[in-house]
C-alpha positions as a printed Julia matrix, in Angstrom:
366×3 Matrix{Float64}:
  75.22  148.22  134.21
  74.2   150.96  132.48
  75.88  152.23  129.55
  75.23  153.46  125.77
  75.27  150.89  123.22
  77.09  151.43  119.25
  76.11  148.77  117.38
  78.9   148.55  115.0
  77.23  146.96  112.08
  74.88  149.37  111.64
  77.75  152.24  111.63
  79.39  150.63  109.48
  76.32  149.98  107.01
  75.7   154.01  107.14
  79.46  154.85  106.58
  79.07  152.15  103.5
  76.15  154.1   102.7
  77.71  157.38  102.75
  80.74  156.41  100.95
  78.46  155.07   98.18
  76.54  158.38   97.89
  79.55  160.78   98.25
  80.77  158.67   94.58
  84.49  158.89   94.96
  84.48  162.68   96.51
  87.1   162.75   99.62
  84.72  162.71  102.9
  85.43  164.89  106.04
  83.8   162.86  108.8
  82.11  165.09  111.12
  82.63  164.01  114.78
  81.45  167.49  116.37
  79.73  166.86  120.12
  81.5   163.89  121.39
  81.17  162.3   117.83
  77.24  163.43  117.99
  77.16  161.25  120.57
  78.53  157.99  119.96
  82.16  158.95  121.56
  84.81  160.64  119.39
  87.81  158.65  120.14
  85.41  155.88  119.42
  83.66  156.87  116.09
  86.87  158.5   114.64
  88.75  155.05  114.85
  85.7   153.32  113.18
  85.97  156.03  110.33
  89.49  155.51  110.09
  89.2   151.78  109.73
  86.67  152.73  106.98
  88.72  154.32  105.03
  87.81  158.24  105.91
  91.0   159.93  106.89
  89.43  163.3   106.93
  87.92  165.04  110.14
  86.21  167.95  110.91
  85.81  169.16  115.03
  84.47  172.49  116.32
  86.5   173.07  119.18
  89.96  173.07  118.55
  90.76  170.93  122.36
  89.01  168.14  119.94
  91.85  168.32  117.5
  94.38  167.73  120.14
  92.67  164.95  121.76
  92.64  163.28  118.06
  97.06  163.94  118.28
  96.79  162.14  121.06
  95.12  159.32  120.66
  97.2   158.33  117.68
  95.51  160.6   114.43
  98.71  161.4   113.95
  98.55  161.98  109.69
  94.63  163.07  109.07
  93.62  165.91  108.68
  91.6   167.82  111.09
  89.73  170.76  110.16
  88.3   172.88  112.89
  85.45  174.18  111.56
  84.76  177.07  114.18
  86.3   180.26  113.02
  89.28  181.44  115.47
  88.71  184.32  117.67
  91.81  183.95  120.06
  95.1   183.59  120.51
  94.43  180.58  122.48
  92.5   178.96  119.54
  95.15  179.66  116.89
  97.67  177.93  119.56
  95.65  174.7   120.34
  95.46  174.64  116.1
  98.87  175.15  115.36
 100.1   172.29  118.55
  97.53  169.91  117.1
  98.53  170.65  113.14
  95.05  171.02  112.46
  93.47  173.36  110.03
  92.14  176.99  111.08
  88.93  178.05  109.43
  88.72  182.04  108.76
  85.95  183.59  108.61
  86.65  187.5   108.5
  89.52  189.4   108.1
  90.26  190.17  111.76
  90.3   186.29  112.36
  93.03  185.99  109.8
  94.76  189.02  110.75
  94.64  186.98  114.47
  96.09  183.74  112.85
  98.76  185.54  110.84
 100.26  187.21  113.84
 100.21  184.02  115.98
 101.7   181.67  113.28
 104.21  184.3   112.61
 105.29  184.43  116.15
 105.25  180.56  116.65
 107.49  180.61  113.39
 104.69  178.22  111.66
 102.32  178.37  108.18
  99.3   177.28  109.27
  96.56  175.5   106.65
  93.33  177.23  107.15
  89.7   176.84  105.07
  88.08  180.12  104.05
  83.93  180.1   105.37
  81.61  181.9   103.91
  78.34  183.01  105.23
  75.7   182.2   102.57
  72.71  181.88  104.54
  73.64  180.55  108.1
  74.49  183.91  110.17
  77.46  182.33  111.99
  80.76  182.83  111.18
  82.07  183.41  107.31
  82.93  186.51  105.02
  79.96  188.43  103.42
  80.08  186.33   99.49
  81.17  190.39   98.54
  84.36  190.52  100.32
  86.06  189.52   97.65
  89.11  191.46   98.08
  89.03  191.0   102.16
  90.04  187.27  101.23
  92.71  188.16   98.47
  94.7   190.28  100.7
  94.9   186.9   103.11
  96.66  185.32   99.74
  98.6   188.32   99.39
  99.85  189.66  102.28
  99.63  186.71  104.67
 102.39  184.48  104.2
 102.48  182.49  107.14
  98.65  181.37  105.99
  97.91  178.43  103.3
  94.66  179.11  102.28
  93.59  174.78  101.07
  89.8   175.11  100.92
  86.8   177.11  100.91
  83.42  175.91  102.29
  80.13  177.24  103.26
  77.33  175.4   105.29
  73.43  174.8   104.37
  71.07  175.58  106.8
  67.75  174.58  105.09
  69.38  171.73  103.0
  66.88  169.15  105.11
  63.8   171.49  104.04
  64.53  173.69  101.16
  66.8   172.4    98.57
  66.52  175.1    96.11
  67.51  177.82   98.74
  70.65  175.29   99.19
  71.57  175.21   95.39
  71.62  178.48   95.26
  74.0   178.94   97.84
  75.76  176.21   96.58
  76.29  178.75   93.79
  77.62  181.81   95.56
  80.27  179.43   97.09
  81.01  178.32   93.2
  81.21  182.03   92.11
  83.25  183.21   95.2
  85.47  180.24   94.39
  85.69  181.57   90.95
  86.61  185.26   91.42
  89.62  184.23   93.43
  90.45  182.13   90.54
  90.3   184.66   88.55
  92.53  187.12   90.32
  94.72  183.94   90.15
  94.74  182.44   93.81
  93.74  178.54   94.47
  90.85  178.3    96.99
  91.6   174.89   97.17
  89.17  171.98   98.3
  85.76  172.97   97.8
  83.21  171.53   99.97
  79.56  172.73  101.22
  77.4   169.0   101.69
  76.05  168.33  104.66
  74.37  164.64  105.46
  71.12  166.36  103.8
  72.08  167.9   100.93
  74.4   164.7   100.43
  71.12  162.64   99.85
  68.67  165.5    98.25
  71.14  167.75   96.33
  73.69  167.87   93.52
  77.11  168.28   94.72
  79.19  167.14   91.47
  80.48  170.71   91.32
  82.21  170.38   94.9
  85.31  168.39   95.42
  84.71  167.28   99.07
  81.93  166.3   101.08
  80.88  166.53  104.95
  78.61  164.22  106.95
  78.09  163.67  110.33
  74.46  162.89  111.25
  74.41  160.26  108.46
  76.42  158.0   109.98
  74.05  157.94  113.1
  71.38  157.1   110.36
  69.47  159.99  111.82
  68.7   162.24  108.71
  66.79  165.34  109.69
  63.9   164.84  107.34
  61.85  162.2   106.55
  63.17  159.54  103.27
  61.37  156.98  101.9
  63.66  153.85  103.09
  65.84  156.35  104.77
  68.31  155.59  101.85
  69.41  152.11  103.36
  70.5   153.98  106.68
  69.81  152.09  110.03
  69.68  154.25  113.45
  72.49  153.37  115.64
  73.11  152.89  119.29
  70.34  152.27  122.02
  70.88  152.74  125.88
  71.61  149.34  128.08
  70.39  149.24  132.1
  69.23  145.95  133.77
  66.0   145.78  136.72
  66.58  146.94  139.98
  63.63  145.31  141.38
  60.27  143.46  140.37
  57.53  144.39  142.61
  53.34  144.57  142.94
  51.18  146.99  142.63
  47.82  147.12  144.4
  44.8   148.52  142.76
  44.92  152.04  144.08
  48.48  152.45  144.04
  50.65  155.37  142.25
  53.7   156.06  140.39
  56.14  158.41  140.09
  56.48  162.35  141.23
  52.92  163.54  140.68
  51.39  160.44  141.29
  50.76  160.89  137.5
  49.72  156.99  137.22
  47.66  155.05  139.26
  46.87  151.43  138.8
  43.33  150.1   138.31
  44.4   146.84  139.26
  47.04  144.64  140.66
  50.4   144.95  138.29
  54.0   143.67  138.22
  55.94  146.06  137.43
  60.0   146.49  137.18
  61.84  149.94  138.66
  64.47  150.47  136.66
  67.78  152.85  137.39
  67.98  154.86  134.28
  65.82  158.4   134.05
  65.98  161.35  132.06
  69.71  162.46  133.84
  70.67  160.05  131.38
  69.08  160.95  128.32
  65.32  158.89  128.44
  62.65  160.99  127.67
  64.79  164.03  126.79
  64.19  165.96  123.78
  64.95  169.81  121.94
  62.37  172.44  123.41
  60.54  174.42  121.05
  62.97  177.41  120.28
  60.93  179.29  117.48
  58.28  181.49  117.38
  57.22  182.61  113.7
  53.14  182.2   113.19
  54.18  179.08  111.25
  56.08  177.17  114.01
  53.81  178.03  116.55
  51.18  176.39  114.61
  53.2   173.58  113.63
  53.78  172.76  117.25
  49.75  173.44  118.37
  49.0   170.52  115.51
  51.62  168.68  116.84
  50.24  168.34  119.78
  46.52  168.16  118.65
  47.74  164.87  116.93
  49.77  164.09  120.22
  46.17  164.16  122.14
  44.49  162.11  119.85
  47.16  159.2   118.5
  49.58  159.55  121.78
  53.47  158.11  121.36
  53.47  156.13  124.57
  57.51  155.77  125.86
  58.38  152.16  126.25
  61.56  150.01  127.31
  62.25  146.67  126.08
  62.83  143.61  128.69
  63.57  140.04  127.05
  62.66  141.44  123.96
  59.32  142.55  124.93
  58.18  145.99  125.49
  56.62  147.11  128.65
  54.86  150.42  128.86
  56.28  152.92  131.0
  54.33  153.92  134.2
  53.84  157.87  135.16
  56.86  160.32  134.49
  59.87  159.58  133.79
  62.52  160.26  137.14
  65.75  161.95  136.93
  67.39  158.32  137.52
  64.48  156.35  137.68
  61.36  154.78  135.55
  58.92  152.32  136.51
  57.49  149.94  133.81
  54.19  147.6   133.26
  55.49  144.02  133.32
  52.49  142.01  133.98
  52.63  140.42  130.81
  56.35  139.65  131.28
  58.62  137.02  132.77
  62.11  139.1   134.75
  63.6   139.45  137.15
  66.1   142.08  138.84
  69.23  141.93  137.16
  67.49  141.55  133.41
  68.91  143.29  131.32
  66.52  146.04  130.02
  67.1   148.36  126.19
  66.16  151.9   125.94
  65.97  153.38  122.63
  67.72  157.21  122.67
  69.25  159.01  120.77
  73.06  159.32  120.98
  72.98  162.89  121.02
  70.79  163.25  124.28
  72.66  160.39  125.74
  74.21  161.41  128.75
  78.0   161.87  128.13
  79.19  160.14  131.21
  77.42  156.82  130.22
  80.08  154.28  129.18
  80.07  154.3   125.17
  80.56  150.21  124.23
  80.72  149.42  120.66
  79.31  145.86  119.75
C-alpha cells in the first residue's frame, strides 16, 4: 500500500527542539501547505499535544477546517493579508485572526466586521524586505488611523517576515529593526501593537530574537532547515514514502528500462518494478526559477559537480538499497535487486520530502 510515512518520534524530537530554542517565547506553529506536507489535521494535533496552542495558516478555508476538527480555543492567525469580502467572512466564521497589510485591506475588514456586527483580531504585516503583502515601514499614520477610526478592528500583533534569514543574517537583523522601530512609533503615539513576532525556522537557529515576544516555525519541525548546520541543531528529517514490489523479474543482457530506454543491462539482473513514480512525489524537485549572473552560475557548477560525483536515486528493500534503473515513471520505477533477497509484496521505503509528497497519498503517523 502506498502511503506517506510521519514518524512521530522524530516530530516530536524537532518540536522538543524548537521549544528549547524559542526559550520560553509563545510559538505559532506554522502548518501552511497541508502542514508542509505532513497533513494539517495531523501535525496540528501533534503540536497541540506538545504544548503549542498557537497556529498560523495562509488560506483562511484552513482556519475553518481547524473549527472543525475540534481547535476550538487556539488561536489561528491567517497570515495572508485579506483582499475580499469572502476572506474577511471565512475569518470572522472561523474566529481566526485577519492579517492587514494596507489600508484598503483594513478599510475591507472594517466594513465586513461592522456589517456581521463582530470585532475582529487582526496582526498588522509589514513589508521589510519580502515584496508581498505589508505596509511600507513609513506608513506610520496609515496604521494609526486603523487604531483610531476602526473600531470594529483589535489590532493584537505586528509581524514582518525574513526572506534571506537562511543566507544573510545581517540583512535579517536589520529588518528585525524596522519592525522594532515601527512597533515603537505606534507606541509612542500611544497605541499597543501587541505580540511582536518576525522568526522564521532560520532566523530561530542563526539570529537574535530576544527583542520579539513570539516566534514562528514551520519547516523546523520537518527538520528540513533551508541551509546547511553543523549537526542540524539536533533536528532529524521526518517522514519517508511506503510502497511494497509489484513484481520481481529478469533481465537479459541487452534488455532496457524505462521511457527512453535510458538503461540497458550489460548482464542478466533481478530487478523489482515497483508502483510508486514521480505522480507521487519520487524524483520531484523545485526548477530553477532565477536568473541573476550569480544563480545561473551557481546552477552550471552544480551540475559540473553533478557530472563528475553523480547523486544516484535509490529505494530501500529489507533494509538494503537497490539502485534505481533508467527514469523514473509517472507511477512506476524499476530497481537493481540482484544483490537482494524479495519478493512482490515487500515492502519497499522511499525517502521524499513531505512537501513534494503527493497530497492524495494516505498520511500515517507511526
Amino acid at each position: 500500500m502506498k502511503a506517506y510515512i510521519v514518524e512521530k518520534d522524530k516530530l516530536k524530537n524537532n518540536i522538543d527542539v524548537v521549544k528549547r530554542k524559542a526559550a520560553g517565547k509563545p510559538i505559532y506553529g506554522v502548518i501552511k501547505g497541508n502542514g508542509y506536507g505532513l497533513g494539517l489535521l495531523q501535525l496540528a494535533r501533534i503540536l497541540r499535544d506538545e504544548g503549542i496552542d498557537r497556529f498560523a495558516v495562509t488560506e483562511p478555508a484552513d482556519a475553518i477546517k481547524l473549527r472543525m476538527a475540534g481547535f476550538i480555543d487556539e488561536e489561528i492567525l491567517v497570515m495572508r493579508s485579506v483582499a475580499t469580502e469572502a476572506d474577511v467572512s471565512d475569518i470572522i466564521e472561523a474566529r481566526a485572526v485577519a492579517t492587514i497589510g494596507s489600508y484598503d485591506d483594513a478599510v475591507l475588514l472594517s466594513g465586513v466586521a461592522e456589517r456581521h456586527a463582530e470585532v475582529v483580531e487582526a496582526h498588522l504585516k509589514i513589508d521589510t524586505g519580502m515584496g508581498r503583502y505589508g505596509f511600507m515601514p513609513t506608513e506610520t499614520e496609515r496604521m494609526l488611523s486603523i487604531f483610531r477610526f476602526m473600531p470594529k478592528i483589535s489590532i493584537t500583533g505586528i509581524y514582518t517576515h525574513f526572506p534571506c534569514a537562511f543566507s544573510n543574517l545581517k540583512r535579517s537583523a536589520a529588518q528585525l529593526e524596522e519592525l522594532l522601530e515601527v512597533a515603537a512609533r505606534l507606541k509612542e503615539a500611544g497605541c499597543d501593537p501587541g505580540c511582536i513576532h518576525a522568526a522564521n525556522s532560520s532566523f530561530l537557529f542563526r539570529g537574535n530574537f530576544a527583542a520579539t515576544d513570539a516566534v514562528r516555525v514551520g519547516s523546523a519541525f520537518l527538520g528540513r532547515l533551508p541551509f546547511r548546520a553543523k549537526g542540524n541543531y539536533g533536528l532529524q528529517p521526518v517522514g519517508y514514502a511506503r510502497s511494497d514490489v509489484a513484481q520481481v523479474r529478469w533481465l537479459n543482457e541487452g534488455q532496457t528500462v524505462g521511457y527512453g530506454s535510458a538503461f540497458t543491462a550489460k548482464k542478466g539482473m533481478r530487478v523489482a518494478v515497483i508502483p510508486f513514480g514521480y505522480a507521487d512525489g519520487f524524483a520531484v524537485s523545485r526548477s530553477n526559477d532565477l536568473f541573476r549572473f550569480r544563480d545561473k552560475v551557481r546552477y552550471i557548477l552544480h551540475d559540473v559537480k553533478n557530472l563528475f560525483n553523480p547523486r544516484r536515486l535509490t529505494v530501500t528493500i529489507n533494509g538494503k538499497r537497490a539502485p534505481v534503473l533508467g527514469h523514473v515513471g509517472m507511477v512506476h520505477v524499476v530497481a537493481d535487486v540482484s544483490a537482494i533477497r524479495c519478493e512482490a509484496g515487500d515492502e519497499v521505503r522511499i525517502e521524499l520530502s513531505p512537501l513534494f509528497a503527493n497530497p492524495l497519498l494516505e498520511r500515517i503517523y507511526e
